[in-house]
C-alpha positions in Angstrom: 0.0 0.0 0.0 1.4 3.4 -1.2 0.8 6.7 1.4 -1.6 8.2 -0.3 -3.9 5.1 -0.2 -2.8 4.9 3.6 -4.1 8.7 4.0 -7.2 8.0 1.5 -8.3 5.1 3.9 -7.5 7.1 7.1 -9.5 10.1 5.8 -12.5 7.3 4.9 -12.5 5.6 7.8 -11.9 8.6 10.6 -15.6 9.4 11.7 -15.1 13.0 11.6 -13.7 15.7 9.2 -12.7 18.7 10.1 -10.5 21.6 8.7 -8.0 20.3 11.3 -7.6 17.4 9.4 -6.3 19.4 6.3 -2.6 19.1 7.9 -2.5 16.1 5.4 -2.7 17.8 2.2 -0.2 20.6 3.0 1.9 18.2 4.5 1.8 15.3 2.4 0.9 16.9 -1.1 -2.5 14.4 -1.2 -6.0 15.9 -2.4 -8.8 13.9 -1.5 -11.6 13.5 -4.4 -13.6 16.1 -3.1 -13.4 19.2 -1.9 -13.4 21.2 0.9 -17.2 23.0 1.3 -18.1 26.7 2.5 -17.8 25.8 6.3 -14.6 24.2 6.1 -15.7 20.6 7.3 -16.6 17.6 4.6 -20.0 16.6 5.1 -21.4 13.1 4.7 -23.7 13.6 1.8 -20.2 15.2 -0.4 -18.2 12.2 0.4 -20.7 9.7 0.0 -21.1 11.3 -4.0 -17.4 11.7 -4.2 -16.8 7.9 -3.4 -19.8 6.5 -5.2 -20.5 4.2 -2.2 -23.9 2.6 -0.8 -24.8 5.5 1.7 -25.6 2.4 4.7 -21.9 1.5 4.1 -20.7 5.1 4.5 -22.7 5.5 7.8 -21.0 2.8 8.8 -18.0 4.7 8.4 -18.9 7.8 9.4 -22.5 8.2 11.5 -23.6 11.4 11.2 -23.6 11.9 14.9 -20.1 12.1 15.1 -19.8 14.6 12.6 -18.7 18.2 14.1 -16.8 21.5 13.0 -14.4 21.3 15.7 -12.0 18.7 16.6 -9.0 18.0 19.4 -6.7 20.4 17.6 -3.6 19.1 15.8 -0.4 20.8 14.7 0.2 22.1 11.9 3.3 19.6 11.3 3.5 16.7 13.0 7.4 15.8 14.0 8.5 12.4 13.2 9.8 11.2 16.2 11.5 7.5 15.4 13.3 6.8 12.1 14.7 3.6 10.5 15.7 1.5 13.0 17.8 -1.0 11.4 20.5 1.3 9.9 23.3 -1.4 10.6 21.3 -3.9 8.3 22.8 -5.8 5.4 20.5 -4.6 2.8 18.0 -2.2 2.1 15.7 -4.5 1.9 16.3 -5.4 5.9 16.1 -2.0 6.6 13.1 -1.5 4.5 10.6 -4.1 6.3 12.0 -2.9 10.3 11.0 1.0 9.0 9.0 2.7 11.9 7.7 6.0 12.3 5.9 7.4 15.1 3.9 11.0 15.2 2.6 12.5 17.7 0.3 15.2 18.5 0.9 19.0 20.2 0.1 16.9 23.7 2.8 14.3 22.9 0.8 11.6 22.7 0.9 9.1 19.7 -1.3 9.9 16.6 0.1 8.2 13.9 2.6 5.6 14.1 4.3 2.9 11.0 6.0 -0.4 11.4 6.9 -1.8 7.5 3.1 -2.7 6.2 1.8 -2.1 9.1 0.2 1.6 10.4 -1.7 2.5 13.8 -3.8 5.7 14.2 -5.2 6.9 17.1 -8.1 9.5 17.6 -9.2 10.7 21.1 -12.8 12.5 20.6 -15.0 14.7 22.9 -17.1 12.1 24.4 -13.8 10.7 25.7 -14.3 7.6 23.4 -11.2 6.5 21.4 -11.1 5.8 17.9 -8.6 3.3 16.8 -7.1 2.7 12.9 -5.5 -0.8 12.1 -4.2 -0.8 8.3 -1.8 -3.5 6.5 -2.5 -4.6 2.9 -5.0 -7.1 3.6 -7.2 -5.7 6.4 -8.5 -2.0 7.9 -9.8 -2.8 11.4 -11.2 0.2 13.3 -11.9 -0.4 17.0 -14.0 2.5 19.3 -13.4 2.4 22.8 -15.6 4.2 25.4 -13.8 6.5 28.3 -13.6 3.5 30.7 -11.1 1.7 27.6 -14.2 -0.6 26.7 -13.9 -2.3 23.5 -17.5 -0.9 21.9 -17.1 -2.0 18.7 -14.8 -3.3 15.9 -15.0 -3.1 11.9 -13.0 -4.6 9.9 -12.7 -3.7 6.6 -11.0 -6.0 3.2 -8.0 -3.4 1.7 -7.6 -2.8 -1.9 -5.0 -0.8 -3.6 -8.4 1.0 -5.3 -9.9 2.7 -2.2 -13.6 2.2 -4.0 -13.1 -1.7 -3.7 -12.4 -1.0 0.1 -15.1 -3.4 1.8 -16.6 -4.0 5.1 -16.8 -7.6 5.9 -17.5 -7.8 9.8 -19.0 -5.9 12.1 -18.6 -6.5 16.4 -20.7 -5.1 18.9 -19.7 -5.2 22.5 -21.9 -5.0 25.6 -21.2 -4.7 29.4 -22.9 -4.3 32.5 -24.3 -1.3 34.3 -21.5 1.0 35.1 -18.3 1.5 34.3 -17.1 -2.5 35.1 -15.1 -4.7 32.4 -18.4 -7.4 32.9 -19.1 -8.4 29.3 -23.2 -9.4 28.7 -22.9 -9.9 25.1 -21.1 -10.2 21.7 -23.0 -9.5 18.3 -20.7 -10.8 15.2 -21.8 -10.1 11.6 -19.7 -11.4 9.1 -21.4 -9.6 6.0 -19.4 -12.0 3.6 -20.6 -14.6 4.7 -24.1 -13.4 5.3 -24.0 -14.5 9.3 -24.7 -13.0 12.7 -23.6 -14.7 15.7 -24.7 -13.3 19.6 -22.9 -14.3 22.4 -24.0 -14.1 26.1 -21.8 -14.5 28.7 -22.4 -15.5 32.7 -21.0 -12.9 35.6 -17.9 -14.8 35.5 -17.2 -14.3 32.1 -17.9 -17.8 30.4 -20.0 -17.9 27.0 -23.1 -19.1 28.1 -25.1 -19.4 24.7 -24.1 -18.7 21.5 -26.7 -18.3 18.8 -26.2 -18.2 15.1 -28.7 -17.1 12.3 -28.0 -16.7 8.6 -29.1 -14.6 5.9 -30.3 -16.7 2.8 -30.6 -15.4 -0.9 -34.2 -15.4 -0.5 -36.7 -15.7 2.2 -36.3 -14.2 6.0 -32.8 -14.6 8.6 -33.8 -17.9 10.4 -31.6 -19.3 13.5 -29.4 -21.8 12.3 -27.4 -23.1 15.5 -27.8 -22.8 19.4 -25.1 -23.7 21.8 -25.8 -23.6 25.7 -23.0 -24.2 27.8 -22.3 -24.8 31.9 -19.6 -24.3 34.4 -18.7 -25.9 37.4 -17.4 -23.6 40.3 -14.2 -23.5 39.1 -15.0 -22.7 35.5 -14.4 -25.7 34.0 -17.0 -27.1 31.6 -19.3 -29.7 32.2 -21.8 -29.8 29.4 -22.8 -28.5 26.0 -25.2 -29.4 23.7 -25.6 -27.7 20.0 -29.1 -27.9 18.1 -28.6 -27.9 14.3 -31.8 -26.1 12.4 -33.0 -25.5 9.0 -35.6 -23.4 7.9 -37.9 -25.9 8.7 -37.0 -26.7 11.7 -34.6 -28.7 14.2 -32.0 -31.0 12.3 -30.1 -32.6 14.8 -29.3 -32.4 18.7 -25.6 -33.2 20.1 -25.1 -33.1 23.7 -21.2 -33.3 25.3 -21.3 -34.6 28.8 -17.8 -33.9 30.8 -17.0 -35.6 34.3 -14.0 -33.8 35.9 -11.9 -36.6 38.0 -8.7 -36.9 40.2 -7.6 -39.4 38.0 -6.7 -37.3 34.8 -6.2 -33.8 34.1 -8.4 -34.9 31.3 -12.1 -34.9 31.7 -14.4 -37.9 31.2 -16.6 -37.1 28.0 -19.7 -38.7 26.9 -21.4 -37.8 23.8 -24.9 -38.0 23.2 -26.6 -37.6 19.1 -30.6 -36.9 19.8 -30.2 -38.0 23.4 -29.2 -41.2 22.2 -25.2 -42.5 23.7 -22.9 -42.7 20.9 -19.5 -42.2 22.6 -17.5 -42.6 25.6 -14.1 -41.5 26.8 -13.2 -42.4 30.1 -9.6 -41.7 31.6 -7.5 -44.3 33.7 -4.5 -41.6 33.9 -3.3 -39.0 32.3 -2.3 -41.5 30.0 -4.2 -44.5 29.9 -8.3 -44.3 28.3 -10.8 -46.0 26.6 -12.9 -45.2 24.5 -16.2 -47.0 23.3 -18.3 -46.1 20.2 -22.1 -47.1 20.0 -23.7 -48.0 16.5 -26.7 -49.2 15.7 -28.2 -52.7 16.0 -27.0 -52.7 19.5 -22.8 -52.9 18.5 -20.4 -51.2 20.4 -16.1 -51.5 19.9 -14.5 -50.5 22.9 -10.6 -49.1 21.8 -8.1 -49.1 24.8 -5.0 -46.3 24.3 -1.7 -45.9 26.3 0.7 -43.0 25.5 -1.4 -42.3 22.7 -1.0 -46.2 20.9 -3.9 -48.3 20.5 -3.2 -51.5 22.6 -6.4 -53.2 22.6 -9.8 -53.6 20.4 -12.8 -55.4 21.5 -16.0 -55.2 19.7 -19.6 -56.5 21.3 -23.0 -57.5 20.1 -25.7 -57.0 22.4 -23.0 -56.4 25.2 -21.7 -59.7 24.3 -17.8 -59.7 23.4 -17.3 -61.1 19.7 -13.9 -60.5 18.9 -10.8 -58.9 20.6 -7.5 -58.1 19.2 -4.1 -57.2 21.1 -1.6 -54.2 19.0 1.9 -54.5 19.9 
């Protein structure tokens, strides 16, 4: 990615701008493809017909909210503060890659920093919410903060060298408790590619709960495609999960994991369950020494004992009768 597409997608993707911001053509010879309008601040509606982008997309960007005359005031210049770091490298090319940059604002605090393909930016606005800029030359996350440094909400964005094939692919929405805690209640995730929406909840201690996921198909109405509940024991650890399977007709299939937490093993017990029905059993002898048994139908069952990771011994029954058994060296 060349500059001027770094300082095209940090002019997109900052949710204000303001005649503060016009440090970056005087300072790095870059015109944006608009222009500057009567009260000296770019207004949604001009960039959204400069850039030809779907308006929702450009809200996305830059909500209309956040749009004001006056910003935290910059200087004119910034002052690079860090240059090449690697000026006792064997090549250019070393020296190229290990490049880093910092700039920083009249306050001294980082605004703009460069690390080979990599670039941070950092915005600070009046509500005391932070605005965060990730770019490299696959991905532009932007992460908001609120004043208590509470993740709020994360875009991220697929790069192009053309700044009108600039994409945004997921969205993240963070929610907390009452107050000014770090207790997380839920996680949205839409991944727009993929035409999904996952929600999280979490319990008081922090443990993802449920996790519901509903897609988006070509035609007809979102429908809830997979539910996970899990539980914790007292110490966190978990003990069961079961995942429902749907369709838009309806339930598909039901799969339950059951885990037993022993002295014997570091390694739970597990026993998997297919509509309610026992299909598979792991039990631990040691950390490690198991066996496991499979459950078919017809009523047959091969029960596989393991040490160190080997198979050692096979015995398959009928009706809980043993048929067969075979020893592995």
């Amino acid at each position: 990615m060349n500059l001027s597409l770094l300082i095209l997608s940090f002019h997109i993707l900052f949710p204000v701008f303001t005649k503060e911001q016009l440090w970056l053509q005087d300072t790095l010879d870059f015109r944006p493809p608009f222009e500057k309008n009567t009260v000296e601040y770019y207004d949604l509606a001009t960039v959204r017909s400069a850039l030809g982008l779907a308006s929702g997309q450009v809200a996305a960007l830059s909500p209309e909210d956040e749009l004001f005359e006056e910003d935290i005031p910059l200087p004119e210049g910034l002052a690079e503060s860090a240059e090449n770091k690697t000026e006792n490298a064997s090549d250019e090319k070393e020296k190229k890659s290990s490049a880093e940059k910092q700039y920083r604002n009249s306050l001294n605090r980082l605004a703009f920093f460069i690390y080979d393909v990599e670039q941070l930016s950092v915005s600070p606005s009046k509500d005391g919410s932070t605005q965060t800029i990730n770019v490299n030359d696959k991905k532009i996350i932007r992460t908001k903060t609120d004043s208590h440094y509470r993740v709020q909400e994360k875009l991220e964005f697929k790069n192009s060298q053309n700044y009108l094939d600039i994409s945004l692919v997921k969205k993240i929405n963070y929610e907390y408790a009452s107050g000014s805690g770090p207790e997380l209640l839920k996680v949205t995730e839409e991944i727009l590619s993929e035409k999904i929406k996952r929600e999280t909840t979490f319990s008081p201690s922090g443990d993802p709960v449920k996790v519901l996921t509903y897609v988006s198909p070509e035609e007809g109405e979102p429908y809830l495609e997979r539910k996970t509940e899990r539980r914790f024991d007292e110490e966190r650890r978990l003990v069961w999960e079961e995942e429902i399977r749907y369709d838009e007709s309806g339930e598909l299939v039901r799969r339950r994991n059951e885990f037993t937490h022993t002295a014997e093993s570091s390694v739970p017990n597990l026993a998997f369950y297919e509509n309610d029905r026992l299909r598979l059993k792991d039990i631990y002898l040691s950390d490690s020494v198991h066996e496991e048994t499979m459950y078919f139908d017809d009523d047959y069952s091969v029960l596989v004992h393991y040490e160190h990771g080997r198979k050692t011994m096979e015995v398959i029954y009928a009706s809980g009768k043993e048929i067969s058994r075979k020893n592995f060296d």
